[in-house]
N, CA and C atoms as an extended XYZ file, in Angstrom:
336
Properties=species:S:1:pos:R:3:atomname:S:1:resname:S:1:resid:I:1 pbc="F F F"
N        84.853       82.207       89.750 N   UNK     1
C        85.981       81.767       90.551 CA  UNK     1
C        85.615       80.409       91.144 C   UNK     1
N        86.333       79.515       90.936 N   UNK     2
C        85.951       77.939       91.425 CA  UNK     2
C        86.407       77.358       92.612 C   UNK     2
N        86.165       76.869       93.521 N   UNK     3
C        86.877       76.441       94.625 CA  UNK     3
C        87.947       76.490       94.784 C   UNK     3
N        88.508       75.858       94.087 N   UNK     4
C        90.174       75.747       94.393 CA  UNK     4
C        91.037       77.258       94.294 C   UNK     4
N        90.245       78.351       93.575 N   UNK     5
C        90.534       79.361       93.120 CA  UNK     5
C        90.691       80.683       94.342 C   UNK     5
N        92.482       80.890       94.933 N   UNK     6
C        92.407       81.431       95.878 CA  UNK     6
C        92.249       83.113       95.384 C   UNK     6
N        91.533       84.078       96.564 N   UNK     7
C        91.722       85.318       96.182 CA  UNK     7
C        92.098       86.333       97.039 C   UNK     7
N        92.598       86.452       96.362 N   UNK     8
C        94.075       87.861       96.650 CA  UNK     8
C        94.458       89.115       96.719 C   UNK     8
N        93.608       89.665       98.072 N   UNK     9
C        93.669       91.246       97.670 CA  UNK     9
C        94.737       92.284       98.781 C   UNK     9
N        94.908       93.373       97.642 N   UNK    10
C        95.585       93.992       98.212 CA  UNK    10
C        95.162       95.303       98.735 C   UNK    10
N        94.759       95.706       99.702 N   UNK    11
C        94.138       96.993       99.914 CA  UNK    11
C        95.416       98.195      100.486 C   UNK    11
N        95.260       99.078       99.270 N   UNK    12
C        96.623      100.052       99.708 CA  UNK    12
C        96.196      101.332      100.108 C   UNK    12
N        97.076      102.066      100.672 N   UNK    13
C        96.906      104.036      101.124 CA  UNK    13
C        96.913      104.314       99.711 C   UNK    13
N        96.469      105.473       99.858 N   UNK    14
C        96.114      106.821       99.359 CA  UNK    14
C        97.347      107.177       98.913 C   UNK    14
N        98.040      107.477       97.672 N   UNK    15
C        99.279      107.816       97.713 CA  UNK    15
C        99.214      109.342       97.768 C   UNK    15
N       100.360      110.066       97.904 N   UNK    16
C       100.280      111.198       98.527 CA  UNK    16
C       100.990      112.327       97.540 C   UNK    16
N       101.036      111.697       96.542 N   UNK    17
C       101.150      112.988       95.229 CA  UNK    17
C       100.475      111.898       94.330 C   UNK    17
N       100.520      112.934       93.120 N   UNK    18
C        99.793      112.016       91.544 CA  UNK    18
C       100.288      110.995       90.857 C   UNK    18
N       101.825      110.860       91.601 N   UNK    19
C       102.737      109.813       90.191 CA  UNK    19
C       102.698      108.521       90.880 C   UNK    19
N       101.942      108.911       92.768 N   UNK    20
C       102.270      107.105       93.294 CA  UNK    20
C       102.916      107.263       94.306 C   UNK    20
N       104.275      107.608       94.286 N   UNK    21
C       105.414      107.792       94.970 CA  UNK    21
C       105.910      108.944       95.153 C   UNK    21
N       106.494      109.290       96.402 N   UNK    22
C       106.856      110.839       97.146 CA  UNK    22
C       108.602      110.766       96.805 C   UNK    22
N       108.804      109.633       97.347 N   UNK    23
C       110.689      109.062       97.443 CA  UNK    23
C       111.156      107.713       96.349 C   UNK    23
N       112.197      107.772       96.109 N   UNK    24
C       112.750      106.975       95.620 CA  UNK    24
C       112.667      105.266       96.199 C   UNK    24
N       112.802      105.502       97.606 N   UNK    25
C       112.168      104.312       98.368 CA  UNK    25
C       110.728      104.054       97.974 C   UNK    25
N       109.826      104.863       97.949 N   UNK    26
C       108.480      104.348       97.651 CA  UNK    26
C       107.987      104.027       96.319 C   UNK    26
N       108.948      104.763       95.718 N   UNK    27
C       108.748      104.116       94.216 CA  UNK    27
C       109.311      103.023       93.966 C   UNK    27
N       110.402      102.658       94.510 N   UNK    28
C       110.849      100.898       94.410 CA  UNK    28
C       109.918       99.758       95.181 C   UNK    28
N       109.131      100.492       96.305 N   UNK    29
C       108.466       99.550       96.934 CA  UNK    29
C       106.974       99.110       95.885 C   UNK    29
N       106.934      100.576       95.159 N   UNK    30
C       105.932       99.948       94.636 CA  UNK    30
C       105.917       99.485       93.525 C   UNK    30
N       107.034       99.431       92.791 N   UNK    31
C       107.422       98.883       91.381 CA  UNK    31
C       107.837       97.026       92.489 C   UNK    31
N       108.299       96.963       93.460 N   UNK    32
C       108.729       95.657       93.827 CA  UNK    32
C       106.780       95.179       93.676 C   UNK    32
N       106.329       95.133       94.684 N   UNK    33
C       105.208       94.707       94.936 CA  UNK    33
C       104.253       94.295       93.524 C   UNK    33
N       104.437       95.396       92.579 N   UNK    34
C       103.587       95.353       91.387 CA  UNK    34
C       104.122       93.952       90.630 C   UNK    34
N       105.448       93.968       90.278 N   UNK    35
C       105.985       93.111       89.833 CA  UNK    35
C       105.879       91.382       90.799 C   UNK    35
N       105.893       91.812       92.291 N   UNK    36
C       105.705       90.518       93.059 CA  UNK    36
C       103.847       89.709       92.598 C   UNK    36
N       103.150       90.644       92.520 N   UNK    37
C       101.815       90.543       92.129 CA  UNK    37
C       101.291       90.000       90.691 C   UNK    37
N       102.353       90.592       89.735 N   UNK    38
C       102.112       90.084       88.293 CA  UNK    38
C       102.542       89.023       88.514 C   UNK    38
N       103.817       88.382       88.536 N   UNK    39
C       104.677       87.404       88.434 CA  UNK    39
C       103.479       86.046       89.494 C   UNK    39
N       103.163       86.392       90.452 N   UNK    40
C       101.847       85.326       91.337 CA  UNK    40
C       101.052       84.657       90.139 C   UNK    40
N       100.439       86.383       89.944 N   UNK    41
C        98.842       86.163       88.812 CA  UNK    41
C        99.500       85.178       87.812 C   UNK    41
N       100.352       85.257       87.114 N   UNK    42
C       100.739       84.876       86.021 CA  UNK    42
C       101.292       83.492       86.002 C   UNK    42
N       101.823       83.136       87.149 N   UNK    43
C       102.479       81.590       87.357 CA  UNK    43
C       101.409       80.958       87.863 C   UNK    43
N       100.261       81.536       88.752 N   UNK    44
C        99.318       80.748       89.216 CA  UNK    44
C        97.984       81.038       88.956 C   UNK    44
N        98.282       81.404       87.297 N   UNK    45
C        96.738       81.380       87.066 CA  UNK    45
C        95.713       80.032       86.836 C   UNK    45
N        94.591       80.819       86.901 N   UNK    46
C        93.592       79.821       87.646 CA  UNK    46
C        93.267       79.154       88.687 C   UNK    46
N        94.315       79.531       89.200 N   UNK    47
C        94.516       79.305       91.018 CA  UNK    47
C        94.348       80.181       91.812 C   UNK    47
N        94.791       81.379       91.212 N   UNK    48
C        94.455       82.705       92.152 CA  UNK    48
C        93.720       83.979       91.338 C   UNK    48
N        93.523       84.739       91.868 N   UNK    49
C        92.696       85.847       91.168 CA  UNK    49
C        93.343       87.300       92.243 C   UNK    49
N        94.152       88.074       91.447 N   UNK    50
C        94.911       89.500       92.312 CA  UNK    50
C        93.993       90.204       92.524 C   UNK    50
N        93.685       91.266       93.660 N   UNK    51
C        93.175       92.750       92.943 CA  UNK    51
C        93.914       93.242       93.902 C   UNK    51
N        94.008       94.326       93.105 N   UNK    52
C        94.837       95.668       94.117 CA  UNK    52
C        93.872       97.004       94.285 C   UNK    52
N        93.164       96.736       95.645 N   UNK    53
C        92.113       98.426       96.020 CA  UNK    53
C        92.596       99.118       96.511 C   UNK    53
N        92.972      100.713       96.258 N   UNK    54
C        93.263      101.317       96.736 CA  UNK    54
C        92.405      102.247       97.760 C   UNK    54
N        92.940      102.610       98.614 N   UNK    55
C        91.515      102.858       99.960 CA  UNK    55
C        90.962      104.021       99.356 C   UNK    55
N        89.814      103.979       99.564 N   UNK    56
C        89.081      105.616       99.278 CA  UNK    56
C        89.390      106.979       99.690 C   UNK    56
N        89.207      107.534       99.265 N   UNK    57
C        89.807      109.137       99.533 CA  UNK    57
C        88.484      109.748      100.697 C   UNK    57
N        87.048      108.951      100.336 N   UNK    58
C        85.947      109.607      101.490 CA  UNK    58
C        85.493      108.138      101.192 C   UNK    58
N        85.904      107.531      102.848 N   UNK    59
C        85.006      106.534      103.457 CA  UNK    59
C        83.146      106.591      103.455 C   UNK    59
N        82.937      107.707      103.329 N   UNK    60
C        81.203      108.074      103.434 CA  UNK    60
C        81.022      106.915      101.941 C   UNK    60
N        81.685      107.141      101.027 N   UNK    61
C        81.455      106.584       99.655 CA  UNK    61
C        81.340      105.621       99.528 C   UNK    61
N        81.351      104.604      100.211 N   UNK    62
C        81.631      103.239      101.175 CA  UNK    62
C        80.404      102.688      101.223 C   UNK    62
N        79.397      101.893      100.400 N   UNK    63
C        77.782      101.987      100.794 CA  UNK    63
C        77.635      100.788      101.335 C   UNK    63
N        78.742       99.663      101.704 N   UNK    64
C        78.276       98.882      102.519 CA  UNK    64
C        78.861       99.220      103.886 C   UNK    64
N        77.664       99.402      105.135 N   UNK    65
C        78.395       99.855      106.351 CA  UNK    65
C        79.506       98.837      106.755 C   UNK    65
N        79.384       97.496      106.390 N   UNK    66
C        80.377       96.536      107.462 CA  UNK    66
C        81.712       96.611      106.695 C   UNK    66
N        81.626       96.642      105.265 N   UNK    67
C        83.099       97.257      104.735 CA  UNK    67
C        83.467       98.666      105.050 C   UNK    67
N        82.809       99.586      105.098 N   UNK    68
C        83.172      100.953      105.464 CA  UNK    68
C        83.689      100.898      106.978 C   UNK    68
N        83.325      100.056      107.837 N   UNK    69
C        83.926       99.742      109.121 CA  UNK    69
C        85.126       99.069      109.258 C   UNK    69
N        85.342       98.351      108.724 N   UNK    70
C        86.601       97.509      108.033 CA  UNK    70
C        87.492       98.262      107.899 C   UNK    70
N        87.232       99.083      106.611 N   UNK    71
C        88.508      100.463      106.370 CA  UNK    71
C        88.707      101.096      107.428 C   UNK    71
N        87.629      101.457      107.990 N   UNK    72
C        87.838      102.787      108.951 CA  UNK    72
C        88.872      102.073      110.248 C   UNK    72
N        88.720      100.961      110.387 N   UNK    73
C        89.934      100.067      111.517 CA  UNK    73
C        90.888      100.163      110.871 C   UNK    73
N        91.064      100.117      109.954 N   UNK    74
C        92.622       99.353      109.022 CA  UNK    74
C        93.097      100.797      109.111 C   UNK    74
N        92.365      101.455      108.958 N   UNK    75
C        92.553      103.032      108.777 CA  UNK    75
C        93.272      103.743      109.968 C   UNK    75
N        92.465      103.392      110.776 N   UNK    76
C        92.885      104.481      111.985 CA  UNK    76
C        93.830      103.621      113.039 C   UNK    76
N        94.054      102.380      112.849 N   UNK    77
C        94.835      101.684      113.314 CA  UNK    77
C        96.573      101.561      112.404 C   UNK    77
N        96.417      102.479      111.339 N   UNK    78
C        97.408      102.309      110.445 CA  UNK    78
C        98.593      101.066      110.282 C   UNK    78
N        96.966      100.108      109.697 N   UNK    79
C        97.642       99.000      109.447 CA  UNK    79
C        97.998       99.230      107.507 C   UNK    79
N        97.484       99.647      107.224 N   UNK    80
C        97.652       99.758      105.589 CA  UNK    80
C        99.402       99.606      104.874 C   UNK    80
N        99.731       99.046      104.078 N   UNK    81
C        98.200       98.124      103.538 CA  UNK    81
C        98.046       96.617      103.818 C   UNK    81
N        96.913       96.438      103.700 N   UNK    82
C        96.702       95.163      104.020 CA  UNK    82
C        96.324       94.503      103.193 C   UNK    82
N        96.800       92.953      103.712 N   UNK    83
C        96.880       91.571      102.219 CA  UNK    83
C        96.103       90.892      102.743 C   UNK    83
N        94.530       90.557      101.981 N   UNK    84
C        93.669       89.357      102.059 CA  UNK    84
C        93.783       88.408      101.580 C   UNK    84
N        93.676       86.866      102.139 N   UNK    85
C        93.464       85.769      101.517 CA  UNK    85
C        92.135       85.700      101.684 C   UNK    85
N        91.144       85.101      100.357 N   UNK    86
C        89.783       84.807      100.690 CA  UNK    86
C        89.067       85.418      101.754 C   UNK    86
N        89.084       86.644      101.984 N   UNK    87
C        88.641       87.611      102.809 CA  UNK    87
C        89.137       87.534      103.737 C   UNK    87
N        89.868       87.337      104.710 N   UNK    88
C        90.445       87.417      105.654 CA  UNK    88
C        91.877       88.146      105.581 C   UNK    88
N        92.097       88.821      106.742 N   UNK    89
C        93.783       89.498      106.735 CA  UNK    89
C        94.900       88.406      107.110 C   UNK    89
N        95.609       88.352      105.858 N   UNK    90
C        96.716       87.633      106.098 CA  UNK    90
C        98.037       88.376      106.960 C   UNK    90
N        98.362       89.882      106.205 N   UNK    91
C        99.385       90.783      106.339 CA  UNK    91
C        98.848       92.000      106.613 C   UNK    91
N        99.301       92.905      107.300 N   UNK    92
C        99.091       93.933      107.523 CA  UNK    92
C       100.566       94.725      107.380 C   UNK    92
N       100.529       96.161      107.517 N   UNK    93
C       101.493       97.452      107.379 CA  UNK    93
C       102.640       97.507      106.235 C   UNK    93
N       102.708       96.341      105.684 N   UNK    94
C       103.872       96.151      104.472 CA  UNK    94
C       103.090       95.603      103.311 C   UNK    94
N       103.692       95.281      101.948 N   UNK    95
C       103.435       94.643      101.043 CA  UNK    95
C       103.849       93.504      101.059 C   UNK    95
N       102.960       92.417      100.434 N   UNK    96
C       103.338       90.629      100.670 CA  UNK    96
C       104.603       91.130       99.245 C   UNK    96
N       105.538       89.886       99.752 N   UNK    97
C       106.655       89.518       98.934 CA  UNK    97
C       106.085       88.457       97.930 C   UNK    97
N       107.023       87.779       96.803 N   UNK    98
C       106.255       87.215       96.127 CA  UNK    98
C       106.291       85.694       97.212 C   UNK    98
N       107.737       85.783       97.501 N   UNK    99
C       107.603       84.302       98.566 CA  UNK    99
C       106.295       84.094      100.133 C   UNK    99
N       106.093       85.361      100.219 N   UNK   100
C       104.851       85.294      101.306 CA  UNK   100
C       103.538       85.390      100.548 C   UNK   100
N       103.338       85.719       99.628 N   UNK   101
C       102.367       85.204       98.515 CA  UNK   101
C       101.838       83.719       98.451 C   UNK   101
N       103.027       83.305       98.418 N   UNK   102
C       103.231       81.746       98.004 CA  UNK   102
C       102.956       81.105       99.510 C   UNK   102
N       103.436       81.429      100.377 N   UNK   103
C       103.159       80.736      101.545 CA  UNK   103
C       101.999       80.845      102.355 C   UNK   103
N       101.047       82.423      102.134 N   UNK   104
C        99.831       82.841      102.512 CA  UNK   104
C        98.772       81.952      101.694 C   UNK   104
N        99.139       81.367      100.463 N   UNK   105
C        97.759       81.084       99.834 CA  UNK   105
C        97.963       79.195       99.916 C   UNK   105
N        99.082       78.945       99.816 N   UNK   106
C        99.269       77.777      100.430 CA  UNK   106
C        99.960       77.372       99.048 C   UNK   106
N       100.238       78.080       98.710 N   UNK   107
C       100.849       77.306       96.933 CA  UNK   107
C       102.409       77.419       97.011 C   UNK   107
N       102.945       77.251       98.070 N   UNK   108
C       104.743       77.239       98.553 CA  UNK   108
C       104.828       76.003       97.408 C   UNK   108
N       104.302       74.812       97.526 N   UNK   109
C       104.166       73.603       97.155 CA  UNK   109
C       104.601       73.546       95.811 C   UNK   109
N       103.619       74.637       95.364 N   UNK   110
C       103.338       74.621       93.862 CA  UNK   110
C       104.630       75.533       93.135 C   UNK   110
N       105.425       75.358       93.512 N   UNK   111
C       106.680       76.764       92.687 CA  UNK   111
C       106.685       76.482       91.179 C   UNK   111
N       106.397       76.920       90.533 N   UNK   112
C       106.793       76.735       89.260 CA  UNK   112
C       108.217       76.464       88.868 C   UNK   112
C-alpha cells in the first residue's frame, strides 16, 4: 500500500441469524452498503484499499490486547459499526454512504 493509498475499513456486528439479515430493512442496508463499498474500491482503485471485519463472536480470540480493547469500547458502547480511515474512526453506529466515503477519505475531488 503506497502513500497516497487510503485505507478503508469497515468493522461490522455479528449478524444475528446465518443469511446476514433478520428484516427486510437489514437486508437492504446491507446489500446498500456492499454495493456503496464495491462501487469506492472499484472507481478508486489504487487509491484506496476496502476491508470489511466483521467483529468476533469471542473477543478472548483477539491476541492483540490494544485491539481487543478497541472492540470491547466499540462494543459495549454500541457504536458498531464503525468506519476507519487509516486507522482512525471516521463514522460510527451506521454504514458510510458511498458520498461519505468520498468525503471521509478526501477523494470528494476526485468523482469519477
Amino acid at each position: 500500500m503506497s502513500d497516497a493509498t487510503r485505507l478503508v475499513e469497515v468493522h461490522e456486528p455479528q449478524q444475528c441469524c446465518p443469511g446476514g439479515a433478520c428484516t427486510q430493512e437489514g437486508l437492504d442496508a446491507l446489500v446498500e452498503v456492499h454495493e456503496a463499498l464495491q462501487r469506492f474500491a472499484r472507481e478508486h482503485a489504487g487509491r484506496v484499499v476496502v476491508r470489511r471485519l466483521v467483529f468476533p463472536r469471542k473477543l478472548e480470540q483477539v491476541r492483540d490486547p490494544e485491539s481487543r480493547q478497541r472492540l470491547t469500547g466499540w462494543l459495549e458502547a454500541g457504536l458498531l459499526p464503525v468506519t476507519c480511515i487509516d486507522g482512525m474512526v471516521a463514522k460510527t453506529g451506521a454504514y458510510p454512504t458511498y458520498g461519505e466515503l468520498l468525503d471521509l477519505t478526501g477523494l470528494a475531488s476526485a468523482r469519477p
